[in-house]
C-alpha positions, -999 to 999 in steps of 0.1 A, spaced: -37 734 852 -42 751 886 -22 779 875 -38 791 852 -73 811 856 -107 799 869 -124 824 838 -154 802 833 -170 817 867 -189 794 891 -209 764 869 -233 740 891 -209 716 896 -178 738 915 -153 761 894 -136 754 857 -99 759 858 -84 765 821 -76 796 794 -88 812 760 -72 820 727 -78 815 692 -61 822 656 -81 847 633 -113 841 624 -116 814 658 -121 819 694 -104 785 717 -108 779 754 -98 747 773 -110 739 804 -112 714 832 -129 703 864 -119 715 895 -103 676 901 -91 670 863 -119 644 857 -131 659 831 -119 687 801 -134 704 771 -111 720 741 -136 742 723 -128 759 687 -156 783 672 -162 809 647 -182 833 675 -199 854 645 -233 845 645 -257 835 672 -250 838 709 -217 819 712 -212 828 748 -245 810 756 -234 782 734 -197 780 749 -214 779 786 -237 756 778 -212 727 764 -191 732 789 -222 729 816 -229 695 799 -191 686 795 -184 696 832 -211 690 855 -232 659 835 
């Protein structure tokens, strides 16, 4: 998992190693803790609302709780 990109910037609890993508109509990231303890797969439909905010703050809780 190490090879692929740390794109979730710094969070509270170190760095989030993992990827995005998505299908139409979708956006998908997967991510993971710096020492694999812990991973979020996230599928949304980013069109209304602040998604971004939304996205950070699951993985914040998924990540760093």
């Amino acid at each position: 998992m190490k090879a692929t990109n740390d794109i979730a910037g710094p969070l509270p609890c170190g760095k989030a190693w993992g990827h995005g993508g998505g299908t139409r109509g979708y956006s998908t990231v997967a991510f993971s803790s710096a020492d694999g303890s812990r991973q979020l797969a996230l599928s949304m439909t980013p069109y209304s609302g602040d998604p971004e905010k939304a996205a950070m703050t699951l993985l914040i809780s998924a990540l760093c709780s």
